[in-house]
Structure formats: C-alpha cells, structure tokens
C-alpha positions, 0 to 999 in steps of 0.5 A, a space after each residue: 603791644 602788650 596789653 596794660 593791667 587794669 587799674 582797680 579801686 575798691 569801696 568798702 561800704 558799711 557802717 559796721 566796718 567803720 564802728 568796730 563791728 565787723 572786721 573787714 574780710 572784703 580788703 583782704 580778699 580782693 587785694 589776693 584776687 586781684 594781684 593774682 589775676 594780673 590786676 593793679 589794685 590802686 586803693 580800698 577805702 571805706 566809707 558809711 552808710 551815707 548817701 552824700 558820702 557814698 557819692 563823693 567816694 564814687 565820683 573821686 574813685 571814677 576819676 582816678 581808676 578804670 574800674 571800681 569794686 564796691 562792697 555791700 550795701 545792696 541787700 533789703 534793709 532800711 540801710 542799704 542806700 547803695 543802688 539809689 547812692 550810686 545812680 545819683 552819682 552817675 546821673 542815672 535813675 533806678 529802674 525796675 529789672 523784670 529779669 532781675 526778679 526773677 533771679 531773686 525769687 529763684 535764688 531766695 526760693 521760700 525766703 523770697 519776701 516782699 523786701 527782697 523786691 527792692 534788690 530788683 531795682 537798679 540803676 538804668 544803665 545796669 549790666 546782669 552779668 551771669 557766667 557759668 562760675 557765678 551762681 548768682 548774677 553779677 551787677 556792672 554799672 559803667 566801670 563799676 562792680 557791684 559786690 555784695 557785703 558778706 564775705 563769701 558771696 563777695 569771694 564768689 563774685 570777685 572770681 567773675 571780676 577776676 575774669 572779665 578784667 584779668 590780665 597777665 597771671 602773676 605767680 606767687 610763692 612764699 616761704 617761711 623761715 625760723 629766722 630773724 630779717 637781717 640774718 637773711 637781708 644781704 642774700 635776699 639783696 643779692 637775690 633781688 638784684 640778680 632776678 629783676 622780674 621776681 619781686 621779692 617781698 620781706 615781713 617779719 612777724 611777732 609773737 608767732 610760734 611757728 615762724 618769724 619771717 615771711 619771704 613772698 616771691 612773685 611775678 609773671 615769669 614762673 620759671 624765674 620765681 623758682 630759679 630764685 627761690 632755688 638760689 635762695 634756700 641753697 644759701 642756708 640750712 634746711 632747719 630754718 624754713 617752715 613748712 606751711 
C-alpha cells in the first residue's frame, strides 16, 4: 500500500512579520521544500509574539494536520515566548536539557552569554534531533518542528524536516515564455488533458522585462513531465520561451 503524503502546517511567529517590519522569507521556502520532497503543505499562518494567541494557533493547527512547523521565536531575548507558549499548549513543563547546553556553548563558542542559557530549556517531551545534514540540532516536540526565525538557519533545519517526514519526490520544471496566457491557453488545455499526472500550473506576470508567463510542470512521474513539456514547446516557435 502506498504510503500517504504527510499533511503539514506551518506557523509563522514574530511580531515583526505582522507589522511590516520583516518580509517574511520562512512561507515562501517552506512551501518550496516541502512540495518538492512529496509533503502536503495544508496552510502557514502568522501570528504574534503573544503567548495566548500562540497557544491557540498551536491547538487548532494540532487538530487539523499531522505535523506542525513553527518559525521563530526561540532565541534569548525579552520576546521570545515560543518554548514556555508551546508547553502550555501541550500540557507539558520546561525543563532544563544539560545536552542542550552544551550544544549551544559549543555552537555560540565566544558568543556564548548567560542569556543564551535560556535556549536550553525545552519543553519535557523534547526530542534533540542531530543529523549529519544539520549543524545544528533539530527540536521535535510531538508532531512539532521547532525552527528558528532567521531565514537561513530556518532553510537549513527545514532539510532535516524535509528528511524525516519526505515522501514520493515531486519533480518540477518551469518555462518562461514572451508570450501572453491566452495565446497558449488552448495547447496547454489539451496538454493538460493528455498528461493526467503532470499538474500543470499557469502565472501570468506584470511589469517583467524579461518574461510574461511562467508555465510550471510538476509531478512524480519524470518521464511524463518531460514528455509533456516536450509536446508543448513543439507547438510554438522557439523565440518565444526564455531562458532562465
């Protein structure tokens, strides 16, 4: 029997996101990531630095995926609530991890500070995941990754997410094409209907000098993907697909 993607949401945490401050980066990656590996990103919601709100967010999103991909949070500061928000929404305490503290002094090396001392507590039931991938360790708590904020480490960890949960690969290739949609809209129909594993995405963009449509086709059938794709680009002349 064929194994069922896992279902995933991810919770985006950080006043910053919601007041303009920051762009979020975190959304976009983790909808890359996880489609790629063959895992059904359900939803991302944001929320504030507020631990009520953080709690709620958690128990509805428990409800309603298997897993959960939290983004920051979870360094030293004043307003960094994530860990004590989380326990509470779990019904667990904080505890002091010896073994995670030694991974931060090692990690933080010179930086290392007394505030940093607080990134070593977790709740009870936490799972230190390291991997050879990770250079840092990786935080499960039940059906839940904890992920930094910043966007690069968040990329990294997101990988060793990527790992433990992945399921059949999802292939993806896109074209771009100097071109308008409906010019195309009656081939790519027919393409659509032939090839019934490929899913065939269709964005028209605005103000780009370069391009003015992006064709994206995906699926876990390689060879159809490029069968299709194949089909396609023989229908029109070579002038009007951009290369990337």
């Amino acid at each position: 029997m064929k194994k069922q993607p896992a279902r995933v949401a991810v919770l985006l945490i950080g006043n910053e996101i919601l007041t303009g401050k920051v762009q979020d980066q975190n959304g976009f990656e983790a909808a890359k990531q996880l489609r790629k590996a063959g895992i059904v990103l359900c939803e991302i919601r944001a929320v504030c630095d507020k631990e009520d709100d953080i709690i709620y967010n958690v128990r509805d999103l428990t409800k309603r995926n298997q897993y959960i991909i939290t983004s920051g949070g979870l360094g030293p500061t004043h307003d960094d609530v994530t860990i004590r928000s989380l326990a509470l929404a779990i019904n667990d305490n904080v505890i002091f991890f010896p073994d995670m503290l030694e991974k931060l002094k090692i990690g933080y090396g010179k930086r290392f500070t007394p505030a940093v001392e607080k990134m070593a507590y977790l709740p009870s039931r936490a799972q230190i995941i390291m991997t050879k991938k990770i250079e840092w360790p990786l935080i499960k708590i039940d059906n839940i990754f904890l992920l930094p904020g910043i966007p690069q480490l968040f990329k990294k960890k997101l990988k060793g997410v990527c790992d433990i949960l992945a399921g059949q690969r999802v292939y993806i290739e896109e074209l771009f094409l100097d071109i308008d949609e409906a010019q195309i809209a009656e081939q790519l129909s027919l393409i659509n209907n032939k090839y019934e594993k490929v899913e065939i995405g269709s964005y028209p963009v605005w103000g780009n000098p370069q391009y003015r449509l992006k064709l994206t086709f995906e699926s876990v059938e390689l060879n159809d993907i490029q069968n299709a794709v194949n089909e396609f680009k023989e229908k029109f002349p070579e002038n009007i697909f951009i290369k990337m």
